[in-house]
N, C-alpha and C positions, 0 to 999 in steps of 0.2 A: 366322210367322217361325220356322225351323228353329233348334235350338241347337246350336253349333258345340263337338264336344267337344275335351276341354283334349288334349295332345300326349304329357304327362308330368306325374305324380305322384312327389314325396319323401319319403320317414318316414325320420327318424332312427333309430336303433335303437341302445338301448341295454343292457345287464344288467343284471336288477333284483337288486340287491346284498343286498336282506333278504329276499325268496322264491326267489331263483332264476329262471333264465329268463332272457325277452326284453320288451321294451318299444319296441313302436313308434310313432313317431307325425309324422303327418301335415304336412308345411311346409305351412301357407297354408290349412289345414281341418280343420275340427272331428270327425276321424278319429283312435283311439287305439283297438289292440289287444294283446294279449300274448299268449305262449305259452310252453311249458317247455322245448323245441326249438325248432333254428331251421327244419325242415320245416314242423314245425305252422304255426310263426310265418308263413311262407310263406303258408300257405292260408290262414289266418286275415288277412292283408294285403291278400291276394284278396275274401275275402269284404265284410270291412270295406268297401273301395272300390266292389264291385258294388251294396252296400246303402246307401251313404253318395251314390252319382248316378241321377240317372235314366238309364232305358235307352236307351242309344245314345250320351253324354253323358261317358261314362267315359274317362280318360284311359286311350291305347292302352299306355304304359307304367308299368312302378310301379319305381322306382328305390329299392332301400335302402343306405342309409349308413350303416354299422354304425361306431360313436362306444366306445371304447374308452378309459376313463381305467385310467392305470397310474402307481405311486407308486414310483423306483425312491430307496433310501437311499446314501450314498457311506459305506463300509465302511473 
């Protein structure tokens, strides 16, 4: 029986607020990477997911959502 790969993959992506950087991770799998750039992050996303399915199996897109909290005060 052949395995049907998935269509699309999601990571959240966040800034990690005490190192710096990026943090991404996975809707729905147990995939989590980071980088200090958002290029790196990219290829490191890549990689994650090539290593994270088997071959042939990998979803054909990687969709990121980059999640932005912002605290604004009224002055």
């Amino acid at each position: 029986m052949a395995m049907v790969s998935m269509k699309e993959i999601i990571f959240e992506i966040t800034e990690d607020e005490v190192d710096g950087g990026f943090v991404a991770r996975a809707l729905g799998h147990s995939i989590v990477t980071q980088a200090e750039t958002w290029s790196e992050l990219r290829n490191n996303v890549r990689e994650a997911v090539r290593c994270h399915f088997d071959e042939g199996t990998a979803p054909a897109v990687i969709r990121l959502h980059r999640v932005m909290d912002e605290i604004l005060a009224l002055v």
